[in-house]
C-alpha positions as CSV (number, residue, x, y, z in Angstrom):
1,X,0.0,0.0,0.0
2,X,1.6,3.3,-1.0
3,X,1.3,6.3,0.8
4,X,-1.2,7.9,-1.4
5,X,-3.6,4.8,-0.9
6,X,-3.2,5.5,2.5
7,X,-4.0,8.7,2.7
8,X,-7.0,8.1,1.1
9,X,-8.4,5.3,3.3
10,X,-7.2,7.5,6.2
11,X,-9.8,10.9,5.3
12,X,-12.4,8.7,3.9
13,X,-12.8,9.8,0.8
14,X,-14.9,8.1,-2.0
15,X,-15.3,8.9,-5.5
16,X,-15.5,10.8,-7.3
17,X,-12.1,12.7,-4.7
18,X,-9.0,11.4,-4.6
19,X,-5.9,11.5,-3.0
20,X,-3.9,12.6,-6.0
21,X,-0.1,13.7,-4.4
22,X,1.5,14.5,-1.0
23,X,4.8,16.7,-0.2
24,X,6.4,16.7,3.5
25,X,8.7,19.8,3.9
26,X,11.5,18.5,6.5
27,X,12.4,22.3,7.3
28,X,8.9,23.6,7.8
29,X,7.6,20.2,9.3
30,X,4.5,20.4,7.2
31,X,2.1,17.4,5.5
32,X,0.4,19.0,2.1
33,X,-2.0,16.3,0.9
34,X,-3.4,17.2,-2.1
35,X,-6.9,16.2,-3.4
36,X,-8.5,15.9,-6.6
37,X,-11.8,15.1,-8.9
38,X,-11.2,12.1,-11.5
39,X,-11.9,14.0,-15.0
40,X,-15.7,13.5,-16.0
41,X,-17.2,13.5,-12.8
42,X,-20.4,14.5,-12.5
43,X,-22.0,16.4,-9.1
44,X,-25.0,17.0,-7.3
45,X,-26.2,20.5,-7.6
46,X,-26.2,21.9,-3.9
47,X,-28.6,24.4,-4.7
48,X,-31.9,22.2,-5.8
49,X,-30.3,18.7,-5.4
50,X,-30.0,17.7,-9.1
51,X,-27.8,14.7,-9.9
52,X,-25.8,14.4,-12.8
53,X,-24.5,18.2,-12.9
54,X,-20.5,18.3,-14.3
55,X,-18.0,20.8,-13.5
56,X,-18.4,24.6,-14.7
57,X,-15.4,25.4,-13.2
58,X,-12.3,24.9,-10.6
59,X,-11.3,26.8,-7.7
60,X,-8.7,25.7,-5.0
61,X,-8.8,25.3,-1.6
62,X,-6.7,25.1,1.7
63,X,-7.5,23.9,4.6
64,X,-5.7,22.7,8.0
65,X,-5.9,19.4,9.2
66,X,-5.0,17.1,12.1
67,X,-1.3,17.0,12.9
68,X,0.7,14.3,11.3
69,X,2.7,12.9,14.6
70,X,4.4,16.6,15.7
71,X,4.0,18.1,12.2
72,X,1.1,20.8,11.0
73,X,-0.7,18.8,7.9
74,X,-3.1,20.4,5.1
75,X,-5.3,19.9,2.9
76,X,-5.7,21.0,-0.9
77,X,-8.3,20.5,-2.9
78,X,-10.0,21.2,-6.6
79,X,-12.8,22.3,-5.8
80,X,-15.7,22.4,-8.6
81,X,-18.8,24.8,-9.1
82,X,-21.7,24.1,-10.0
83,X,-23.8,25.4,-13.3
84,X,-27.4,23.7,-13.0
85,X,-29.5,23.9,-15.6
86,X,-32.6,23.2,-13.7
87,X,-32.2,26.0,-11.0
88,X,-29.8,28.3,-13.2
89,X,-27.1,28.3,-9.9
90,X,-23.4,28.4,-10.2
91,X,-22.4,27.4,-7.0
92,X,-19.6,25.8,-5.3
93,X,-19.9,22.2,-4.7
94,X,-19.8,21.0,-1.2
95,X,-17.0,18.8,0.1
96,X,-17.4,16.1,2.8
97,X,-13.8,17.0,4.8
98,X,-14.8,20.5,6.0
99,X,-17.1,23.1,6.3
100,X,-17.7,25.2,3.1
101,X,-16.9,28.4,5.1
102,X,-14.3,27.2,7.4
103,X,-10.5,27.0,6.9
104,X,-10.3,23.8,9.2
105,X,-11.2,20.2,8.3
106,X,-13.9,18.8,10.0
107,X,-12.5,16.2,12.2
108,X,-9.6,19.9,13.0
109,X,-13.0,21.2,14.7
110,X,-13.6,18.1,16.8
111,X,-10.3,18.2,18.1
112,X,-11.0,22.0,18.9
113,X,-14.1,21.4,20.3
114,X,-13.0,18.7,22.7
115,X,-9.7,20.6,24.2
116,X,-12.1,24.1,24.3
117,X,-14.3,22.0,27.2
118,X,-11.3,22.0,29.5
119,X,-8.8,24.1,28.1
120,X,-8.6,28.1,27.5
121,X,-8.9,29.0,24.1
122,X,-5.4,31.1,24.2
123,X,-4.0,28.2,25.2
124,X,-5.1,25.9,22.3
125,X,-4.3,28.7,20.0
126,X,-0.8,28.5,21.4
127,X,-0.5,24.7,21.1
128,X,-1.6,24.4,17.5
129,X,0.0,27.7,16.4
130,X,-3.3,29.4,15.4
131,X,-5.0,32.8,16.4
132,X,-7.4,32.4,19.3
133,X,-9.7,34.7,17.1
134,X,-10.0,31.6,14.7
135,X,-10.5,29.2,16.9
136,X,-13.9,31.5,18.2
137,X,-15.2,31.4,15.3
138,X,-15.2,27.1,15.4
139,X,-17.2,27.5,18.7
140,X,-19.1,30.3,17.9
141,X,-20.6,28.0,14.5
142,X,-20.8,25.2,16.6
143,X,-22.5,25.9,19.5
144,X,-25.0,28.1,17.5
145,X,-25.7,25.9,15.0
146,X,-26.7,23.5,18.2
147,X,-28.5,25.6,19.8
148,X,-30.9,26.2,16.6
149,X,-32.1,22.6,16.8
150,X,-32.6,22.6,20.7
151,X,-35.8,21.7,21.8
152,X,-37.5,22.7,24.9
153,X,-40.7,21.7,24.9
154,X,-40.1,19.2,27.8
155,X,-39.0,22.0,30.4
156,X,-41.2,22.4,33.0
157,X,-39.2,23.7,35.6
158,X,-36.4,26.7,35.5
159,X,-34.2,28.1,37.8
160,X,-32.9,31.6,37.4
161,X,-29.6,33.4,38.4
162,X,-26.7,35.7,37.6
163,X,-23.1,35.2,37.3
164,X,-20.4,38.1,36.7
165,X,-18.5,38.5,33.5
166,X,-16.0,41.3,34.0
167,X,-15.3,43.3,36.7
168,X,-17.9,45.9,38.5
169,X,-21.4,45.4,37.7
170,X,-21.4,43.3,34.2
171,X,-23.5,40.3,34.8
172,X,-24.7,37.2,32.3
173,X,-28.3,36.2,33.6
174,X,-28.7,32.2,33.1
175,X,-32.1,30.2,33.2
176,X,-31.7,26.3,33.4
177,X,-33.7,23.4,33.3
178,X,-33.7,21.9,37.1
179,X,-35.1,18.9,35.8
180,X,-32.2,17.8,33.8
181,X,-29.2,20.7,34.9
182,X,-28.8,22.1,31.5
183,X,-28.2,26.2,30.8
184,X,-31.2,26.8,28.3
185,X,-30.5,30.3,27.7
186,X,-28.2,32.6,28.8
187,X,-28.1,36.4,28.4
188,X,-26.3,39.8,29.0
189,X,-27.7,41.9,31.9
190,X,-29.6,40.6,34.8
191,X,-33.4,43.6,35.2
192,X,-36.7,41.7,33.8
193,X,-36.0,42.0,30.6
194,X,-33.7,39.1,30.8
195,X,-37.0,36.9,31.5
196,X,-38.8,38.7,28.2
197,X,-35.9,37.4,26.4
198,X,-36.1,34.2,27.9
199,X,-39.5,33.9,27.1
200,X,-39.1,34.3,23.3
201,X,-35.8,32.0,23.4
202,X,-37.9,29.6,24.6
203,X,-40.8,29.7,22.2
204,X,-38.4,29.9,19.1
205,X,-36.9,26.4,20.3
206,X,-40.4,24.7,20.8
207,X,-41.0,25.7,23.8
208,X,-44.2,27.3,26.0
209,X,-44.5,29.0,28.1
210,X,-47.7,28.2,29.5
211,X,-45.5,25.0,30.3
212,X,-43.3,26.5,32.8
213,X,-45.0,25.5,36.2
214,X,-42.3,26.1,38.6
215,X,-39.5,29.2,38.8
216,X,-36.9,29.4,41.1
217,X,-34.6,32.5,41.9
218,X,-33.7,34.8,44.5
219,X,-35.7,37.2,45.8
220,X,-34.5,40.3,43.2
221,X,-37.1,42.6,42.4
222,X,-36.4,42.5,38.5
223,X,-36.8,38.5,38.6
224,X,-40.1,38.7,40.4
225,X,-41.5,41.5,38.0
226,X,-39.8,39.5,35.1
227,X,-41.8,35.9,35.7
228,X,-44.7,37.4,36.9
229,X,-45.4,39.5,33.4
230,X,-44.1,36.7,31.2
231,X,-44.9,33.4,32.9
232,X,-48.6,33.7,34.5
233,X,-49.2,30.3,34.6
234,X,-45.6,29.9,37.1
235,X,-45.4,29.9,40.8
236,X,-42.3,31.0,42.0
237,X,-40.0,30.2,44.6
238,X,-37.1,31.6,46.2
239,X,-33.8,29.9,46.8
240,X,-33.2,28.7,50.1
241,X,-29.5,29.3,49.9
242,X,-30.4,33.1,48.9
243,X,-33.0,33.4,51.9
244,X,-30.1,32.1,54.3
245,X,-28.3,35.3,53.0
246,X,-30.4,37.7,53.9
247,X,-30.5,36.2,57.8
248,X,-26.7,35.8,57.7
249,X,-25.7,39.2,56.3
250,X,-28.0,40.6,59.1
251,X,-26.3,38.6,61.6
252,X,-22.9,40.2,60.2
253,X,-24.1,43.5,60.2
254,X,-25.5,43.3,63.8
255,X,-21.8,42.1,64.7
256,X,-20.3,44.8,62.8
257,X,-22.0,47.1,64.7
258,X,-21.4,45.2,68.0
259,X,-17.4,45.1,67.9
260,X,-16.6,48.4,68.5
261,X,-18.0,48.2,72.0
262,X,-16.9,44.7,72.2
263,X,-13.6,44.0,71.5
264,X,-13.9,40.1,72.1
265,X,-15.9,40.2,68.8
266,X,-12.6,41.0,66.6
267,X,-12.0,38.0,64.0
268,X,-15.1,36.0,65.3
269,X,-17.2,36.8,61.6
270,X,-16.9,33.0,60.1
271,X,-18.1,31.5,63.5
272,X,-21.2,33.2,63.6
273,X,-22.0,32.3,59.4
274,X,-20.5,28.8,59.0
275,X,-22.5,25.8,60.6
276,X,-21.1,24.4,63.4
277,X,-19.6,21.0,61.1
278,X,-17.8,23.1,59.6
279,X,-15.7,24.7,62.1
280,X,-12.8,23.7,63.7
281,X,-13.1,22.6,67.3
282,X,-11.3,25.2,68.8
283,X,-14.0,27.8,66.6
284,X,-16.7,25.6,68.3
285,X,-15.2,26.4,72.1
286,X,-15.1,30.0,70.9
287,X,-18.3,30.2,69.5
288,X,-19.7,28.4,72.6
289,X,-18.0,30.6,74.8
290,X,-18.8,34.0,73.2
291,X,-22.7,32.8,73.0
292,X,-22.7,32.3,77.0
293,X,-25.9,33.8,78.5
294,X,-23.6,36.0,80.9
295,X,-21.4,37.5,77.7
296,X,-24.8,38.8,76.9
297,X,-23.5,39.6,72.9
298,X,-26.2,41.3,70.7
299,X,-24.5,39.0,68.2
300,X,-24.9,36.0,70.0
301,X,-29.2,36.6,70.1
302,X,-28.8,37.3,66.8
303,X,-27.2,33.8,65.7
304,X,-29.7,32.1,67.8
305,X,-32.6,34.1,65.8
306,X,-30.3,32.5,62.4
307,X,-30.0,29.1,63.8
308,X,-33.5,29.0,65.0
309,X,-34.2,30.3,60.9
310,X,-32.7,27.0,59.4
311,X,-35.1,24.6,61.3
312,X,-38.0,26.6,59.2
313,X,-36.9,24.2,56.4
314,X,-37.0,20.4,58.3
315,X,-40.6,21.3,59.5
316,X,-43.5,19.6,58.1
317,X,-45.2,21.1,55.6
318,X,-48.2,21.6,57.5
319,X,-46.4,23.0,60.5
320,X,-44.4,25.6,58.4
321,X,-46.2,28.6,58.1
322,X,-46.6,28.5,62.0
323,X,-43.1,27.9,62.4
324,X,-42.4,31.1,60.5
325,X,-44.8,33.3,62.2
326,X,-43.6,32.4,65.5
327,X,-40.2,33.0,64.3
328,X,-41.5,36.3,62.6
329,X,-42.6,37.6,65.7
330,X,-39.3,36.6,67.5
331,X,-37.1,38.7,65.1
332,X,-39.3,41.7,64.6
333,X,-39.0,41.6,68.6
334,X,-35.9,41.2,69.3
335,X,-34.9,45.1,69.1
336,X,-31.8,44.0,66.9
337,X,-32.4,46.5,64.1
338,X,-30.8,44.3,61.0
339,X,-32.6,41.5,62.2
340,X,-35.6,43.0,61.6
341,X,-34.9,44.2,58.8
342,X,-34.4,40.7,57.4
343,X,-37.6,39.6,58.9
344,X,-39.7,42.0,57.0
345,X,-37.8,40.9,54.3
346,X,-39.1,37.3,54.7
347,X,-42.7,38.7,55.2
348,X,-42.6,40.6,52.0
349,X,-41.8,37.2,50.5
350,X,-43.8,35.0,52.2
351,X,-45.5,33.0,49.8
352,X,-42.3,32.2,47.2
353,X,-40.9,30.9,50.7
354,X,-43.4,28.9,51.8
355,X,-43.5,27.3,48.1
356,X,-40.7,25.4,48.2
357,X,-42.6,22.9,50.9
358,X,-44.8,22.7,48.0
359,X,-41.6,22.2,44.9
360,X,-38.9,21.3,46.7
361,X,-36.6,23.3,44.3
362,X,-33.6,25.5,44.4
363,X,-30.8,27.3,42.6
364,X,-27.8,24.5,44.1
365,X,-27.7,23.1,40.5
366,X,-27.3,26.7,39.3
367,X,-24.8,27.3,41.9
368,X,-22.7,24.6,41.0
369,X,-23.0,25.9,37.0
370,X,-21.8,29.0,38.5
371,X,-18.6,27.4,39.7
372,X,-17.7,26.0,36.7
373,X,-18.5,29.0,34.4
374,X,-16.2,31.2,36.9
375,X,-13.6,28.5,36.7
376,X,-13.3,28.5,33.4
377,X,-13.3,32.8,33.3
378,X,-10.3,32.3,35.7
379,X,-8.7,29.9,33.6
380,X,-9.0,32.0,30.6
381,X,-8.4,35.0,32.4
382,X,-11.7,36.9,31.4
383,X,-13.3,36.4,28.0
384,X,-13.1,39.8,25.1
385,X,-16.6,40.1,24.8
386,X,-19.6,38.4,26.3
387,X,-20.5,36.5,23.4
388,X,-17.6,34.6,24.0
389,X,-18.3,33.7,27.7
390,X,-22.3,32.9,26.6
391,X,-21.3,30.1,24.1
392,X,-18.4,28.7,26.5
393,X,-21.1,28.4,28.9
394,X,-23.4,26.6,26.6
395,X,-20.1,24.8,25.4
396,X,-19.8,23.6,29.0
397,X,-23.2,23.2,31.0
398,X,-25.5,23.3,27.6
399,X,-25.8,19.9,27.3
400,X,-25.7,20.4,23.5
401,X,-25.3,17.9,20.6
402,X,-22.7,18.7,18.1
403,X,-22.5,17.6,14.1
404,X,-18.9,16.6,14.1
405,X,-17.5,13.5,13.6
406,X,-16.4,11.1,16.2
């Protein structure tokens, strides 16, 4: 077998292309495989599909391929277009190695595809010797071509949340499906019109909206306005993990305010926020110590008010309103001014709280999505614009199927 015959078994290719010669330059460690048309050959027109079209005329074409062991390789090919008869088209004819408008071979834009998953785009442009700019286009076409055929007429169930993409107040909103932990849609900005866009994202991919039964975010004024005006038919809840927030940054602030009187308090913020498993044992003889009835800390009423808070969610569900007005009552009482602050925070949203005994959802898929997509922002080192950071995070959490070969 010579290495033409090779070649040829090795890309695939069947008539009427050929493998008609090969060059290796030793200096520039470079492959050029050259392909070819056997004279004659007749095409199908890629305009209206009619067989038997021939040749009007030749154009050639470059692309890069695969490496060859440590050396770059590339294709060049013939190319014919296309005069039909039927449809009156001249058009070029379409090639099964590559993308019409791509300068990379096909399986070149697996490869890509693959290493972009765990690896920063700079640094893949840096292994294969290529611009990063180039290699954004390949996942730009791929995971928006994807996307196009998505269908999301199953989702039922959406979480909602924001993640930062640069410094200072530049934010990606993204809605998933908690069913299955998959980024539907994701979107600059994070105000209620984020959820109208949302909304027509998911009814251009099959989607209705009458469907959605169950939203879950935070308790942000645009997200509220946002599902209420585009999804009537959804009840809303509100994260638990973002309702622990508000009772621990009061807790905080009620410290803050202490520890100036009290200088015992210095250095003691993480004992009074973390649960007790997951502090060290000399932060639990601290903690137990400060929180003596005879210390008599503001702070220490305050973290019972937050401890007595996360029993609210291991009550039955029949007992759990009760629960919370009892606890209601104790934190707009306890003259610990943050405290009740948070407490009319809670009251204001009372029902989305009280829903989750009802779904049973949150935003911990979302957080852990939120994890990966800032990993990967800290791996790149910050993406150039925000386009690139919404298809990496499709890339990575969109679940998406890709037309490239295997």
């Amino acid at each position: 077998m010579n290495d033409l015959t090779l070649f040829q078994l090795a890309l695939g290719l069947e008539e009427p292309w050929y493998v008609s010669s090969s060059t290796f330059d030793v200096d520039k460690k470079r492959l050029d495989i050259r392909i070819d048309f056997k004279p004659g050959s007749v095409f199908r027109c890629p305009h209206c599909g009619r067989e038997g079209v021939k040749a009007y005329d030749t154009t050639e074409m470059t692309w890069r391929h695969l490496n060859f062991f440590q050396h770059e390789a590339y294709l060049t090919a013939r190319v014919p277009r296309i005069s039909c008869s039927e449809c009156g088209v001249v058009k070029l004819q379409s090639f099964p190695w590559a993308r019409r408008e791509s300068g990379f071979t096909l399986l070149f834009e697996a490869m890509i595809m693959a290493m972009a998953k765990s690896m920063p785009v700079k640094s893949i442009a840096a292994i294969i010797g290529e611009h990063d700019t180039r290699i954004w286009r390949i996942i730009n076409h791929y995971v928006e071509e994807a996307r196009e055929r998505e269908d999301h007429s199953a989702v039922t169930m959406v979480g909602v949340d924001e993640t930062s993409s640069k410094r200072g107040h530049n934010y990606v909103t993204l809605f998933v499906d908690l069913a299955v932990s998959k980024v539907l849609f994701a979107t600059e900005g994070k105000d209620a019109s984020t959820v109208k866009r949302f909304r027509e994202d998911l009814v251009g991919h099959k989607g209705k909206p009458e469907s959605i039964k169950e939203f879950c975010s935070d308790m942000s004024g645009a997200f509220i306005k946002g599902v209420n005006d585009n999804f009537a038919d959804a009840q809303l809840t509100f994260d638990k993990f973002h309702i622990m927030q508000v009772i621990n940054n009061a807790v905080d602030e009620v410290r803050r305010q202490e520890q100036n009187e009290r200088p015992e308090l210095k250095k003691s913020r993480y004992l009074w926020l973390r649960n007790q498993s997951n502090l060290k044992a000399s932060q639990r003889d601290r903690l137990a110590e400060l929180s003596l009835p005879k210390m008599n800390l503001k702070t220490a009423r305050a973290y019972r008010i937050r401890l007595a808070f996360q029993e609210f969610f291991e009550q039955p569900p029949a007992l759990a309103e009760v629960f919370l007005r009892k606890w209601y009552f104790w934190a707009t009482h306890s003259r610990l001014q943050p405290m009740k602050e948070a407490a009319y925070t809670i009251k204001r949203h009372w029902s989305g709280i009280l829903r989750w005994f009802t779904s049973r959802i949150n935003n911990g898929v979302l957080e852990g999505i939120n994890s990966l997509v800032q990993a990967a922002k800290a791996r790149a080192r910050g993406y150039r614009t925000n386009r690139y950071l919404i298809n990496m995070i499709y890339l990575i959490n969109g679940k998406l199927n890709f037309s490239l070969p295997i």
